[in-house]
C-alpha positions as CSV (number, residue, x, y, z in Angstrom):
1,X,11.3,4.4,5.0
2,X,9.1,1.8,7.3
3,X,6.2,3.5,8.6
4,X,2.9,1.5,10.3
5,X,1.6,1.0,6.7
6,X,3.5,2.0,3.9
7,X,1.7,3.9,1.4
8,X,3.4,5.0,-1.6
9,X,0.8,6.0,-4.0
10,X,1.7,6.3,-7.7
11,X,-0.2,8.0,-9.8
12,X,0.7,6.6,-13.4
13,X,-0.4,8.2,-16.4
14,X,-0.9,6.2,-19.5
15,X,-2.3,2.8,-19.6
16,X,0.5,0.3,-20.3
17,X,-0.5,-3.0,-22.4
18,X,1.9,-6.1,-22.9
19,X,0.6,-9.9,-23.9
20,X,0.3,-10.5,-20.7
21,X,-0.1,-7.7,-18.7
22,X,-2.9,-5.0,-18.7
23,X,-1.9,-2.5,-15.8
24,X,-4.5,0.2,-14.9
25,X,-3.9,3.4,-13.1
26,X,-4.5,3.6,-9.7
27,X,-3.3,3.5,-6.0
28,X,-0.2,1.3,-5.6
29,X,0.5,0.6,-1.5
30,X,3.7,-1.1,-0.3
31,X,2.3,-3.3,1.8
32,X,4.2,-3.5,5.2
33,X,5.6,-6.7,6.3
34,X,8.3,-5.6,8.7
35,X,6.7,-8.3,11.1
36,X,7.6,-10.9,8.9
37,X,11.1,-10.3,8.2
38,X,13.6,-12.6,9.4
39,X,17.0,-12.9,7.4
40,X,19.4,-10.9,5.7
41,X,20.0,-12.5,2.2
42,X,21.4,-8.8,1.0
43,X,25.3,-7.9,1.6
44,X,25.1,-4.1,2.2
45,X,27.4,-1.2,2.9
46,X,26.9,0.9,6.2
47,X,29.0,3.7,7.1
48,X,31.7,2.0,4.7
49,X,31.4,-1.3,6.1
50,X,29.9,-4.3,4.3
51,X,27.2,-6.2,6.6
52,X,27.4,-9.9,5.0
53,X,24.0,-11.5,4.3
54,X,23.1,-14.2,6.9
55,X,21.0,-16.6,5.5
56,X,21.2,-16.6,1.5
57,X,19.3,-16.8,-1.3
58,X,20.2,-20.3,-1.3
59,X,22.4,-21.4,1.5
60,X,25.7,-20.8,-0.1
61,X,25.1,-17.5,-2.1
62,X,23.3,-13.8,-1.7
63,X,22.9,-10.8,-3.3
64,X,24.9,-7.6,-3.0
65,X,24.2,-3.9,-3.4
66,X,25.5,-1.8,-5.9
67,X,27.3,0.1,-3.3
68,X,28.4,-3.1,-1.3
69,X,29.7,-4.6,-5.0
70,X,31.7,-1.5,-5.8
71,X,33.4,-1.2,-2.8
72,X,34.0,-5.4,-2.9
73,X,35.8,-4.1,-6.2
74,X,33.8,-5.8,-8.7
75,X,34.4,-4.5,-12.2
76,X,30.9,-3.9,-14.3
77,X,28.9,-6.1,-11.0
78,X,25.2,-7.2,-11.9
79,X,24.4,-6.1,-8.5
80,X,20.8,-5.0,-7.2
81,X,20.3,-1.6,-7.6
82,X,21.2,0.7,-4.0
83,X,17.5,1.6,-4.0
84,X,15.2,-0.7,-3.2
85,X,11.9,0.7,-4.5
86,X,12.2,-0.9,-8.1
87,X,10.9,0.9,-10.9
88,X,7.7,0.3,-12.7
89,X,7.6,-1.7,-15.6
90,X,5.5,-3.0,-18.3
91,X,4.9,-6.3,-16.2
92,X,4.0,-4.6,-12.8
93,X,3.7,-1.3,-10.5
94,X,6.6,0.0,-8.7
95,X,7.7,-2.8,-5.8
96,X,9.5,-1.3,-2.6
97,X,11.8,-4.0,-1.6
98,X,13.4,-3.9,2.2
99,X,16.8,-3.7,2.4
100,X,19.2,-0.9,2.7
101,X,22.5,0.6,2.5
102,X,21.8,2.8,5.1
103,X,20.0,0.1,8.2
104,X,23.1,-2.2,9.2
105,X,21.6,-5.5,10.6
106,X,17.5,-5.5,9.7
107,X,16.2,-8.1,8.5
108,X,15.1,-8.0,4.7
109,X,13.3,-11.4,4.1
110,X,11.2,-14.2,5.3
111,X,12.8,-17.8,5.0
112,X,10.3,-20.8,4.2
113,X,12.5,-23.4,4.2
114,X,10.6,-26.9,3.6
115,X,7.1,-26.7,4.5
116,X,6.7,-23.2,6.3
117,X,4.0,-21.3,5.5
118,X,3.7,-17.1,6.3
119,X,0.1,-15.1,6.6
120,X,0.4,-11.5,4.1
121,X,-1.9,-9.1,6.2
122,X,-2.6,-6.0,4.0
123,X,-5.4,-2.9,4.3
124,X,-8.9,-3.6,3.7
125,X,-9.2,-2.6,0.0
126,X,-10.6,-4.1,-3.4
127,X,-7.2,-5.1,-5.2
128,X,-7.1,-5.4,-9.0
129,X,-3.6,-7.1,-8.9
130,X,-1.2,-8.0,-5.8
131,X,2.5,-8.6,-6.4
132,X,4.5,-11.3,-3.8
133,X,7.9,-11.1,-4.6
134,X,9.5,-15.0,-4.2
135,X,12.9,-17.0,-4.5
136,X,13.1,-21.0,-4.8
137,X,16.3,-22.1,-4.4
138,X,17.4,-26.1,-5.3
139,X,14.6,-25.9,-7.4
140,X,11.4,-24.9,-8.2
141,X,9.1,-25.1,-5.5
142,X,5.2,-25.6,-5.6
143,X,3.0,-23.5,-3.1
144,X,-0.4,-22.8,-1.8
145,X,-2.1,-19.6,-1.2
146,X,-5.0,-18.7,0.1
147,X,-6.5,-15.3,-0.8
148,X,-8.5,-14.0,2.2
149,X,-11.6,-11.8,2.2
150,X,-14.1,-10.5,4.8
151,X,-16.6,-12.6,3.0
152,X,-14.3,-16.1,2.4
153,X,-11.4,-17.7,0.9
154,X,-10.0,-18.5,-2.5
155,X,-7.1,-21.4,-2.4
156,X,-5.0,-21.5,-5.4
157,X,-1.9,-23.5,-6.0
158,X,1.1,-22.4,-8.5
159,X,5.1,-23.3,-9.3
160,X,7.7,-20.7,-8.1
161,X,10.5,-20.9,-10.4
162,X,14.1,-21.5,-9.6
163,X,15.8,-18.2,-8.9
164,X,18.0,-18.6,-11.8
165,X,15.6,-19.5,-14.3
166,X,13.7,-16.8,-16.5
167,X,10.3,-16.2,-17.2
168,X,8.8,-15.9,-20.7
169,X,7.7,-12.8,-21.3
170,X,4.2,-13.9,-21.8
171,X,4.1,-15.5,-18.7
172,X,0.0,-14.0,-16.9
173,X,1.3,-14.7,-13.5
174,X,5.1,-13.9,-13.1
175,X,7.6,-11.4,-14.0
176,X,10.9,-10.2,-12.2
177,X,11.8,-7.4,-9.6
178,X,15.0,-8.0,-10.6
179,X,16.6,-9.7,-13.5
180,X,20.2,-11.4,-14.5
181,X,22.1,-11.0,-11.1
182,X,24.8,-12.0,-10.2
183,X,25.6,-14.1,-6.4
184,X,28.3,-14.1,-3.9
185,X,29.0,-16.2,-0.6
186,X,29.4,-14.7,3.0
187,X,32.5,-13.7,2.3
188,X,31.5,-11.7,-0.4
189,X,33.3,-13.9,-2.8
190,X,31.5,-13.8,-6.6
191,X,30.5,-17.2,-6.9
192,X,28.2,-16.7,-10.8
193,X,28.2,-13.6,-12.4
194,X,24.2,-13.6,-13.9
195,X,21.2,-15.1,-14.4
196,X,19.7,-14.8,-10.7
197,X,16.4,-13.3,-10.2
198,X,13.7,-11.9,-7.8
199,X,10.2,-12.9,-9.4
200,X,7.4,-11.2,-8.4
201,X,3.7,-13.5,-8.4
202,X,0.7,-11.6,-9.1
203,X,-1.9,-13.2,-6.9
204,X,-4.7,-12.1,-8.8
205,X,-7.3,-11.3,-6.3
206,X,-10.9,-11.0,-7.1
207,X,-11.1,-7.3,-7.4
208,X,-15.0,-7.6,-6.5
209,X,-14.1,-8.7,-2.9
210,X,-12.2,-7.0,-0.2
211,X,-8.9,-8.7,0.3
212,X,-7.7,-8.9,3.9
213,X,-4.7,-11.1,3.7
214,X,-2.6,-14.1,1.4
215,X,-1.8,-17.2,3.4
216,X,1.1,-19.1,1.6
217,X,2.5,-22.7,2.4
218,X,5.6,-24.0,0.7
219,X,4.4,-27.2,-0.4
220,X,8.3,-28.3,-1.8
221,X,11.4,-29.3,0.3
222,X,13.1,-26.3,-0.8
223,X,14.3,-23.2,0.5
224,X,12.2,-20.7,-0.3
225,X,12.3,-16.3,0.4
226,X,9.5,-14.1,0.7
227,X,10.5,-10.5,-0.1
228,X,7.7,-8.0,-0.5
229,X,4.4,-7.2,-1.5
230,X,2.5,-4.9,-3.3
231,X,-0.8,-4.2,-4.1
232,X,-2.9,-2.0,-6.8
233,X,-6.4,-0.9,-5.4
234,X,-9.2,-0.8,-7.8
């Protein structure tokens, strides 16, 4: 699943519209971040076993698979789904999140707790949208980014919600990867049955320039997770 740069390339055939969303066909590239990763905020289920997230989605609470749910003997869990490249929607691309059922201990996340910051590297290319999938925990936490080109820098600054708040629909820069979870402690305990997200930031890079990498620094005392990224090339 984790090769030197992950390419999925998804060819999508119509050209789908929403209020705040125009999504045009083209190249989609799971960007790979497996250098970054550092925590295990999913509870998964290897060779029947469940391997209990390490560090959280907050401190107290994670997510569990499907699988890892079912086997806990939840009845009707919202649980994220087993596979972790999540579907296309009207809002964004497919997003290949990283964990897995099937890889025991790997890490899945990055953790910017406080003021840590992380540098995105991704393939030379003219992007027409890239997708950072984010948590905030205790909060919602404000953060910097800098979008990095061979010829300069854009800074921007933006809010990260709360994991357990919701998006409008309308919103032009967020949307979910996943939607109305539920949460458990490290001993797979449920501790809420919904309203926990994954929201995914489109970056909006200047599709005239060649993007070479985001620079983000969490500018909140929070506790903050970095999950994925995914780019559309123009």
């Amino acid at each position: 699943m984790r090769n030197k740069y992950l390419f999925a390339t998804l060819i999508i055939s119509s050209l789908i519209v929403s209020s705040a969303y125009t999504y045009q066909s083209g190249k989609i590239i799971q960007i790979n971040v497996d250098d970054l990763l550092n925590v295990r905020p999913v509870t998964t289920l290897t060779r029947g076993k469940l391997v209990v997230w390490d560090k959280g989605v907050d401190r107290e609470n994670g997510y569990l698979t499907m699988a890892a749910a079912l086997f806990n003997n939840e009845t009707n869990p919202k649980a994220i789904p087993d596979d972790p490249l999540i579907p296309a929607d009207q809002h964004h691309p497919a997003i290949l999140l990283h964990y897995a059922n099937n890889e025991g201990t790997k890490s899945q996340a990055k953790l910017l707790a406080d003021t840590n910051s992380l540098t995105i590297k991704v393939p030379k290319h003219n992007y027409s949208d890239l997708y950072v999938c984010l948590t905030s925990a205790y909060g919602s936490s404000k953060i910097e980014y800098d979008l990095i080109y061979t010829d300069g820098a854009e800074v921007k600054q933006i809010t990260v919600p709360d994991w357990a708040n919701d998006v409008s629909a309308d919103d032009p820069d967020f949307s979910y990867v996943v939607h109305d979870m539920a949460k458990w402690s490290n001993k797979s305990t449920l501790t809420e049955t919904e309203h926990h997200n994954i929201h995914a930031l489109n970056v909006h890079p200047d599709a005239k320039r060649v993007l070479t990498g985001v620079k983000f620094k969490n500018l909140s005392k929070t506790y903050m997770l970095f999950w994925a990224a995914t780019g559309v090339v123009k």
